[in-house]
N, C-alpha and C positions, 0 to 999 in steps of 0.2 A: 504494500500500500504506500502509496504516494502522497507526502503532506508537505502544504507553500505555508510556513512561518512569514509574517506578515507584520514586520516587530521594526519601531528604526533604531531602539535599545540594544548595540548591536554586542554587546556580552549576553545578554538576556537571550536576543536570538541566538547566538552561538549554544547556548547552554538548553535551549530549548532542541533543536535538532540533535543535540549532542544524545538529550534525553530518548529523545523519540526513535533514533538511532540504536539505543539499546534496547529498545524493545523491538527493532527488526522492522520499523516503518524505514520508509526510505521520504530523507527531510531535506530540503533545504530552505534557505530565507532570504526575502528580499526586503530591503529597509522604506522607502514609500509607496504612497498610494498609489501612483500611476505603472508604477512598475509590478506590484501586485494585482494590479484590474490587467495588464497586459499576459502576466504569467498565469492568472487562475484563468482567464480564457482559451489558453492553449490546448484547454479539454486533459493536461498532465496529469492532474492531481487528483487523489479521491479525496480530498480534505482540508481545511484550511483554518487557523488559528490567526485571529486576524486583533491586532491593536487598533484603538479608538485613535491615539492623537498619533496622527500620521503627517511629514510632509507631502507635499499638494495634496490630492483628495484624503480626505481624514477616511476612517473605517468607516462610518457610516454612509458615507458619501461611496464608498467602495461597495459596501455590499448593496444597495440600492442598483448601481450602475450591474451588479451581474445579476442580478434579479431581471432585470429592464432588458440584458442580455439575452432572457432566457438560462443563464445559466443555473443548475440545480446543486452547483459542490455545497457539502455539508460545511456550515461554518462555523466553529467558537470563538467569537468579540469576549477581546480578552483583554482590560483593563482597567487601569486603578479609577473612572468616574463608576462610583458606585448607589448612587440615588436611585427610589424609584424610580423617576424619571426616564433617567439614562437606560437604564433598563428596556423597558417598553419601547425608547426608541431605538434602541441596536435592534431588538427585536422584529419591531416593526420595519427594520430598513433590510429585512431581511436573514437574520443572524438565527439561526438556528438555536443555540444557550448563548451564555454571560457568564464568564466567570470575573470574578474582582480579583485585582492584585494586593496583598498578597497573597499564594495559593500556592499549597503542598502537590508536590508531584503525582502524589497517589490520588487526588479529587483530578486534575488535567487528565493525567493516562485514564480516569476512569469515564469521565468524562467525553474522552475521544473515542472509547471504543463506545460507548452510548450512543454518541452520537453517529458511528454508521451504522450500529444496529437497528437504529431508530431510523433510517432514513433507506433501509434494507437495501444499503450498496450488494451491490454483485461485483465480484471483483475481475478484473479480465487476467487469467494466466498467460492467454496467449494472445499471439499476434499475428494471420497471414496475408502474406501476398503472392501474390504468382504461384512460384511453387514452392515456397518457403514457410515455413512455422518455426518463429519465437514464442521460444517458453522461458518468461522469466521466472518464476519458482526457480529452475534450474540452472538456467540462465544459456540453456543450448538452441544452437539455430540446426533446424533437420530439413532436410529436402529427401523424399522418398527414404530410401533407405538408409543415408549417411548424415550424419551425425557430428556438427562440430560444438566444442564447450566457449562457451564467450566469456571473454574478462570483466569486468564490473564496467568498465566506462565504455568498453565497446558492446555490451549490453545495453547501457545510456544509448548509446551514439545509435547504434539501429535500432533501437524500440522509439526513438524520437521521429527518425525516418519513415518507419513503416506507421507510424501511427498515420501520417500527414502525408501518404506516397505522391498526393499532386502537389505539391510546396512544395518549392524551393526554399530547405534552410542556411540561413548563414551561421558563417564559419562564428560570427560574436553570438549568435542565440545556442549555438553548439556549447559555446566556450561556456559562459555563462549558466545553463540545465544541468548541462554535465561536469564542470569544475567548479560554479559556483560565479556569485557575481564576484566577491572579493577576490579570488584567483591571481597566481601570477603565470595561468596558460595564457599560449599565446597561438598565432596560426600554426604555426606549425606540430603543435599538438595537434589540434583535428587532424592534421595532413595526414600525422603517423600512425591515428587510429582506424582513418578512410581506409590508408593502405592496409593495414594489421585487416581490417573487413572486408576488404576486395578480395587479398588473398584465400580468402576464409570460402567467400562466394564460388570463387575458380574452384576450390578444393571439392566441393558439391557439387560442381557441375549445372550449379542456374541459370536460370534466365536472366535473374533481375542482377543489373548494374548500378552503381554509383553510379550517377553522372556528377561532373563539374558544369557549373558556371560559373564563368568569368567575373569576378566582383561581385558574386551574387550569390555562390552555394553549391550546394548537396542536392540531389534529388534523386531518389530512385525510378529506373527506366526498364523494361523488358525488353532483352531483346529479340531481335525478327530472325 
């Protein structure tokens, strides 16, 4: 399970992924509002722990906008304004619970699995395309009969891919899902794990290819 930490407290966030981390969710965190309304949109995540005072759009302002979206991630607005008021209006701007800061790890983790329970996530193991199946549980990519095991970040890098197969991603949205906004990757990380998944692809014997464009990204193509 996939959870966007939405914190600009940024030990807090660090220490919140760290948490979630060891319970086997897979975390990371972006520090304002416009960059957390652009990441929960990507359809990534099954979950989201989202802070009231936020730079540019505050949380409230945030979950309203993916409401408006259409979007359905399960959310917990998680922050020290703790008034009735406040309340009723995270709620109403779309937030799923409320928790107040401060709050014990054991109410958050219980908390979060409440809330996919309650919102009766299905979770996806897998991923196809063409003639390909990713299975993250395991983290192998199989085509017919053959079998390769994927690394952790090149499991990131093509379950980001096949999720979105007509998008073109770039090498910064790569950098960024997969290492992290604060990261010291750079392009040429991506470069070496397109290639570590190209090889992977020949080894199977697929259809589908990386493609490159020029100043612009990643995309997966079949070929003819």
């Amino acid at each position: 399970m996939r959870i966007l930490v939405v914190e600009d407290e940024k030990s807090l966030a660090n220490s919140l992924v760290r948490l979630l981390a060891g319970e086997q969710y897979q975390a990371e965190a972006v520090h304002d509002g416009d960059s957390g309304l652009d990441y929960a949109l990507s359809g990534q995540y099954d979950a989201m722990i989202l802070d009231v005072m936020l730079p540019g759009r505050n949380g409230y302002q945030l979950a309203t906008a993916l409401r408006k979206a259409g979007s359905d991630i399960p959310i917990l607005m998680l922050t020290a304004k703790e008034t009735v008021q406040d309340k009723v209006l995270g709620l109403d701007s779309g937030a799923d619970d409320y928790l107040t800061k401060p709050f014990t790890t054991e109410e958050l983790l219980a908390r979060v699995r409440a809330l996919l329970r309650r919102q009766g996530t299905v979770q996806m193991d897998s991923l196809d395309f063409c003639d390909l199946k990713l299975v993250l549980s395991s983290s192998t990519l199989t085509r017919e009969d053959k079998q390769v095991r994927l690394s952790r970040k090149e499991l990131d890098v093509l379950r980001i891919l096949m999720s979105q197969p007509a998008h073109i991603i770039s090498k910064e949205d790569l950098i960024i899902k997969v290492w992290g906004a604060d990261s010291e990757a750079m392009d040429n990380n991506v470069e070496a794990y397109i290639s570590f998944l190209r090889k992977k692809l020949f080894f199977l014997g697929s259809q589908v290819l990386i493609t490159s464009h020029r100043r612009l990204g990643y995309q997966l193509e079949i070929s003819e």
